[in-house]
C-alpha positions, 0 to 999 in steps of 0.5 A, spaced: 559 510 450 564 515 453 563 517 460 568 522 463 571 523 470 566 529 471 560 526 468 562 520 472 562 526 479 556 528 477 552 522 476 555 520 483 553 526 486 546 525 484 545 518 487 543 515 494 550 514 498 548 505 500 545 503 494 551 506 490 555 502 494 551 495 494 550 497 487 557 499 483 560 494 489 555 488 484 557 491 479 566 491 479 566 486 486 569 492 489 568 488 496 572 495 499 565 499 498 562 494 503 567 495 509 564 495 516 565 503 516 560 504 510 555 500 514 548 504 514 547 506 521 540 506 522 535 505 528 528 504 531 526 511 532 529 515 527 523 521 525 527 522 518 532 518 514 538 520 516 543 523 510 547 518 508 544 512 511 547 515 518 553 516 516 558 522 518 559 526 512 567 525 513 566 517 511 560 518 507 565 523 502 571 518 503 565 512 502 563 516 495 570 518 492 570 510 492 565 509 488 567 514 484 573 511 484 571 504 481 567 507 477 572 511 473 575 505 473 571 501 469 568 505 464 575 507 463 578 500 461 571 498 458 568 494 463 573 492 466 573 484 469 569 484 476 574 483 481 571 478 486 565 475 486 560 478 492 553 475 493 548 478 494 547 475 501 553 478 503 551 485 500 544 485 503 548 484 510 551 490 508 545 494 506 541 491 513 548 491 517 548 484 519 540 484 520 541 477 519 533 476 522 531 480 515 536 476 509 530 471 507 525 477 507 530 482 504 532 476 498 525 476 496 524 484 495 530 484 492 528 479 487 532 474 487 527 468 490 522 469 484 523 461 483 517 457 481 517 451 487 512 447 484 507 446 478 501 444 478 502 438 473 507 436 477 502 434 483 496 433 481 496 433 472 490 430 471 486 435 476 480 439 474 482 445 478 480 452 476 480 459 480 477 465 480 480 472 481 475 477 483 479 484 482 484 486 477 488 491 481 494 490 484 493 485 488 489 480 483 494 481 477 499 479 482 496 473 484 494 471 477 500 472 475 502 466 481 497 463 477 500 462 471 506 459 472 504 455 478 500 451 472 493 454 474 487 454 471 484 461 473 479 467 470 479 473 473 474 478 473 473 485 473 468 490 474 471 497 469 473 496 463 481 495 464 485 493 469 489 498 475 484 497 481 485 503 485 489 507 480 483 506 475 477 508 478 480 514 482 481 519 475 481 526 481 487 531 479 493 530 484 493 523 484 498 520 486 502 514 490 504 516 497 509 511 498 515 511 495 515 508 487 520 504 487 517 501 494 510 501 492 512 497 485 512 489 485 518 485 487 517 481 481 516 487 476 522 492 477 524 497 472 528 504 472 525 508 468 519 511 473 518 519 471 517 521 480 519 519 486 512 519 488 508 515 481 502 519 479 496 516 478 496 515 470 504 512 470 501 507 475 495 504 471 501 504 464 504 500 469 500 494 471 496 495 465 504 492 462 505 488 466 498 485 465 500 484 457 508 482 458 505 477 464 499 475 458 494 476 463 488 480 459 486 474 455 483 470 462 480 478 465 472 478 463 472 485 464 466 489 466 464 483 470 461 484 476 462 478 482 455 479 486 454 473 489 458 467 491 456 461 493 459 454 496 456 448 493 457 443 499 456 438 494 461 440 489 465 442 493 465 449 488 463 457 489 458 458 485 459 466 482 454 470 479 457 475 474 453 481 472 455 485 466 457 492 467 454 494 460 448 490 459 447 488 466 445 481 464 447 475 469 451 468 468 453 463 473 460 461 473 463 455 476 470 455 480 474 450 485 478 456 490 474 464 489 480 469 491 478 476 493 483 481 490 476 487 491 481 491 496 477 495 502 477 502 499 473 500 494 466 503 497 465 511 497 463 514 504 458 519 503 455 522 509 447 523 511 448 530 511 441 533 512 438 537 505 444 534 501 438 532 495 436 540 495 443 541 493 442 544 486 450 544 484 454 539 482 457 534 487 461 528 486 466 523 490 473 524 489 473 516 488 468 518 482 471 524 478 470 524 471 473 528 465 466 531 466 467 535 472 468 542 471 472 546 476 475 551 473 473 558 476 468 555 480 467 556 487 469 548 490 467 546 496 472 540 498 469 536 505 475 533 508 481 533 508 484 527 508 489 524 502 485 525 496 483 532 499 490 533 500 492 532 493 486 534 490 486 541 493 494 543 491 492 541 484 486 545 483 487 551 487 490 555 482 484 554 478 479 555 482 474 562 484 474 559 491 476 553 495 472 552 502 476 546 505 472 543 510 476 540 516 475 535 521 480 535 524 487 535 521 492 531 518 498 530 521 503 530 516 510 527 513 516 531 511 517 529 503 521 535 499 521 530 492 513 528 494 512 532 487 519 532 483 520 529 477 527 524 477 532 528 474 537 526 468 543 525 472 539 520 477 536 517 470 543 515 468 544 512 474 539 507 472 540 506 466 549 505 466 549 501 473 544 495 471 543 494 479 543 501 482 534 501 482 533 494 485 539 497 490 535 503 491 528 500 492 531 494 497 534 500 500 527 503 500 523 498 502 528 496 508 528 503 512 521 503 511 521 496 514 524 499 520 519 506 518 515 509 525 513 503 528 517 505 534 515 511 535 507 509 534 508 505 539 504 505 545 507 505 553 501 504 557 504 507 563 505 515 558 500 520 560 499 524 555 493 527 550 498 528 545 502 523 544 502 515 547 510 514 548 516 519 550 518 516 543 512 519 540 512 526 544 519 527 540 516 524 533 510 529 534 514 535 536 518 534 530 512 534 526 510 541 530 516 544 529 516 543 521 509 545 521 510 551 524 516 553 519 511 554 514 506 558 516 510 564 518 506 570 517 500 565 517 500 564 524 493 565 525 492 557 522 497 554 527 490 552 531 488 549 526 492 545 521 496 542 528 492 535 530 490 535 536 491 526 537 497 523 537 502 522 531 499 514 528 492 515 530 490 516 522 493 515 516 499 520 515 500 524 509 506 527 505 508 534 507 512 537 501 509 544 503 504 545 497 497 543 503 501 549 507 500 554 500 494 552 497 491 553 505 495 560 504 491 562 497 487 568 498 482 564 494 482 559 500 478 558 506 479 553 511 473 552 516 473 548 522 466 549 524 461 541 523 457 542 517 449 543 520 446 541 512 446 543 505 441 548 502 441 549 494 447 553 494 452 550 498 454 549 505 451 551 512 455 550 518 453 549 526 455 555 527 451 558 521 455 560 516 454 560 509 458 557 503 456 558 496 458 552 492 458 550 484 461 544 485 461 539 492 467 534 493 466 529 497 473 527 499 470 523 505 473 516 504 470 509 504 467 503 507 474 500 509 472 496 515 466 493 510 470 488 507 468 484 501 462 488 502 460 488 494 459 481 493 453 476 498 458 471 499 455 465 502 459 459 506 457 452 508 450 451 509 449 457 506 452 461 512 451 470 510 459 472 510 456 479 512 452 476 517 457 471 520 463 477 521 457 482 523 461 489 525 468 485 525 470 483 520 477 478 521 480 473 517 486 468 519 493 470 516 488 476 514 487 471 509 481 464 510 475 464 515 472 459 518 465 456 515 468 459 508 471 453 505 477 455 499 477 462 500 482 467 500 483 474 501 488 480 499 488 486 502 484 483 508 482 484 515 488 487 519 494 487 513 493 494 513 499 499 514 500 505 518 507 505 520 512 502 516 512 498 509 508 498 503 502 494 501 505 490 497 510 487 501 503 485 504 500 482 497 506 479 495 505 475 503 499 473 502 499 471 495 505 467 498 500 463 503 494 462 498 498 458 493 502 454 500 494 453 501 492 451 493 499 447 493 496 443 500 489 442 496 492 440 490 498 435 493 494 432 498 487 430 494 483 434 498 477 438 496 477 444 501 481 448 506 479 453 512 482 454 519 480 452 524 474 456 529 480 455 533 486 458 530 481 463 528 479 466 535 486 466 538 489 469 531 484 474 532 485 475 539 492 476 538 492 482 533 488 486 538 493 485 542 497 487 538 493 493 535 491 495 543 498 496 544 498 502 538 497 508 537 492 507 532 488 503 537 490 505 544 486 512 543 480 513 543 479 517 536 475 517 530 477 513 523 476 509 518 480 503 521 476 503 526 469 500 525 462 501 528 464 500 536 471 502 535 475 496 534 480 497 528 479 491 523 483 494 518 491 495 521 497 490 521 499 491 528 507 487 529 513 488 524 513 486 517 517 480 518 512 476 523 507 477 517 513 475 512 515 469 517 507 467 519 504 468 510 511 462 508 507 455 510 501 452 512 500 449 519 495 444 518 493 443 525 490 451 525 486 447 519 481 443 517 482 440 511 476 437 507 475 430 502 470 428 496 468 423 500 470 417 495 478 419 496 483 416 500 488 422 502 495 421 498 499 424 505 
């Protein structure tokens, strides 16, 4: 291949400044591109990324003319011999600025300690061990995967017909990640060839549904099998599971030795009670239940909601649409993202594909700013008096967010009451602002109404105050039960102990992931592992899948038949993310939302940094557990 100097200017231009320089620094051992005054320069209570990593714009040009430099260099002479030999410890030093608390984590994002450290055949050869995965999403293909090469028996069960989880059931327009792809993307899985910067909802299910077959994981995965029941056998020492298949709806039971939730916490559509809703004679729909059969087109569309899925679903039909009535609760508060819509462009593709590490580099460079992300600025200081923000840092965040808002709805001011948020900044989930919410409110075809919703009539939609909205199609972008964890399966512990009835309108779990009383369960995306501020969810699955397999290598090594926490550990565990959730925006005001539960307690948000969960998800703590025995084995430790 031949690669001009100008075509060389160009591609670098295109790239992100810090992963060019860990990157083409990887690439020539150019340890020049990782001097102290190239180091990014980031901080706890930044409101945007820096351009640049923080660098002027004087260093940041003297810091790409190096890198065009050495890559001139070594497509010129053919790929020429590395000049020193960097280690990746010392260019994440440098990405993190000599974050040393965080090497260990950012090792493991970066890929590079995906090693196998046990083996099932190793520790217990002749052992009857199987384990069910209930899910196969995100999380659950991952723990499969752990599985599959720690030497585990598992069967995987899945109630659609094909794996993605979230990305196969919600089919609405829009629907798209609104975490950057590369961060959002497996560790352990990594690949260049992503078509956006946020993935649309079909590239992700190619994705998992890829990594599935490379992993050969589709020939354990009963698909249209539905877990309903699971029951622990005291004497077995084994869950008993009723699968219904989806189709036929017939039921068989399976026997497995640990049962591992991968079912997430949005599964369950919320609709509201709304009165007259069965009078309603047009179509209506949850945005997590859209089909190919939904006709919107030059139709008048009620959308109630304007959370996420409203917020992508609207910009994608409006243009489509007679009329669009959105009806709001109250407004989301929203995050500055210019390329939240944009495609990667050929250049930043020749970047991927030419620098071998530019896109491990670019996602471990993702993933660390959102490590730091917002949490200092959703922080709250118990001393601030304020109904709009909770901290003189979140007073800034808010007036920064206000001000972009304003910037897009000049002419439109008459809106400005209405789409600027009244709750401080964190207290609800976040979207992304690329600007295409703030056009799609300015159609003329759209209507934006503040006004509760008294009931429904045949034709459409009254309000309190009462207005009338005709309406051909009603989506309900409402959310879920996301506080009813596992709330699809009746899982029974010892002496037969209902897991709805034991958490009640609180549901918790230690780590996020065992319970007391629930003997060899494990859960993913469990109570309180829920991100609003920093990072992504799949650092989260990755932790706990980490811990699971410390818990499965604990019963395996030792002999043992069972493993939860203890009531204790339980209790002061919980007890300490309350504290920490107190201390947060999302806690610290009284609002509604889907974090919280029914008495206000939010059960659903991670509360401290990512590495405290990172550090607590690495090992088993035997004293925080109760390990059980068949009552003829003496233990091997």
């Amino acid at each position: 291949m031949t690669t001009s100097e100008q075509d060389v200017d160009r591609f670098v231009k295109a790239g992100e400044l810090v992963p060019l320089l860990c990157s083409v620094a990887e690439l020539t051992g150019d340890r020049t591109l990782l001097a102290d005054e190239f180091r990014p320069k980031l901080n706890l209570e930044m409101i945007a990324i820096p351009e640049f990593g923080g660098l002027s714009a004087e260093v940041a040009n003297e810091a790409f003319e190096r890198v065009r430099n050495a890559l001139k260099r070594h497509f010129g002479t053919g790929r020429d011999h590395r000049q020193t030999d960097l280690s990746a410890e010392e260019i994440v030093g440098f990405l993190t600025n000599g974050a040393d608390d965080y090497a260990e984590l950012m090792k493991h994002e970066l890929g590079d300690t995906d090693h196998l450290p046990w083996n099932k055949d190793e520790v217990a050869v002749d052992r009857d061990f199987v384990v069910g995965i209930v899910g196969a999403g995100q999380s659950g293909l991952a723990m499969a995967r752990a599985l599959r090469r720690l030497g585990i028996d598992f069967v995987m069960f899945e109630a659609a017909d094909k794996v993605g989880g979230t990305w196969r059931w919600n089919a609405y327009p829009g629907c798209r990640l609104d975490t950057s792809t590369l961060a959002y993307s497996y560790s352990f899985f990594q690949r260049r060839d992503w078509r956006h910067y946020f993935a649309v909802r079909e590239t992700l299910e190619d994705y998992f549904k890829d990594f599935a077959e490379q992993e050969q994981l589709l020939e354990s995965i009963r698909f249209n099998s539905k877990v309903v029941r699971a029951s622990w056998n005291e004497n077995d020492s084994q869950w008993e599971l009723v699968v219904k298949d989806a189709i036929t709806g017939e039921k068989s039971t399976v026997l497995v030795r640990a049962l591992i939730s991968a079912v997430g916490f949005l599964n369950q559509p919320k609709i509201p009670a709304f009165n007259g809703l069965e009078k309603y004679r047009g179509e209506k729909i949850h945005s997590a239940e859209w089909h190919s059969g939904v006709e919107y087109r030059g139709k008048r569309v009620s959308i109630i909601g304007t959370g996420a899925s409203a917020y992508q679903i609207a910009p994608a039909i409006v243009d489509e649409v007679e009329s669009l009535t959105i009806f709001q609760r109250s407004a989301p508060w929203m995050l500055p993202a210019p390329l939240y819509h944009a495609e990667v462009g050929q250049d930043r593709e020749w970047l991927m594909e030419n620098i071998p590490a530019y896109h491990r580099w670019l996602r471990l460079w993702e993933v660390w700013h959102s490590t730091i992300g917002k949490y200092a600025l959703t922080k709250a200081d118990p001393h601030w008096s304020s109904n709009e923000s909770v901290s003189e840092p979140n007073q800034r965040f808010r007036d920064a967010l206000v001000e972009s808002v304003r910037g897009q709805y000049v002419g439109h001011e008459d809106l400005l009451d209405a789409v600027i948020p009244r709750y401080p900044v964190g207290v609800k989930r976040m979207l992304r602002d690329n600007g295409a919410w703030a056009r799609t409110l300015q159609r003329p075809q759209t209507a934006l109404v503040t006004q509760a919703i008294d009931s429904f009539d045949e034709d459409g939609i009254r309000t309190v105050g009462g207005e009338r909205h005709p309406a051909d199609l009603t989506v309900f972008a409402t959310g879920f039960h996301g506080t009813n964890f596992l709330g699809t399966i009746d899982v029974r512990g010892r002496g037969g102990l209902s897991l709805r009835e034991y958490w009640g309108d609180e549901s918790r779990a230690h780590k996020g992931v065992t319970i007391p009383g629930f003997p060899n369960l494990f859960c993913l995306a469990g109570p309180n592992t829920g991100l609003v501020a920093i990072g992504s969810q799949t650092f989260m699955a990755e932790c706990g899948i980490h811990y699971i397999t410390e818990c499965l290598h604990h019963l395996l090594v030792t002999g043992a038949s069972a493993i939860e926490p203890t009531q204790d550990a339980y209790d002061r565990y919980v007890k300490w993310i309350e504290e920490g959730n107190r201390g947060m925006a999302w806690a610290a005001v009284p609002e509604v939302s889907w974090y919280r539960n029914e008495s206000g307690t939010n059960t659903v948000v991670w509360p401290y940094p990512l590495l405290t969960y990172y550090e607590l998800t690495r090992s088993v703590d035997e004293d925080e557990m109760v390990v059980s025995y068949p009552a003829t084995h003496e233990p091997s430790v």
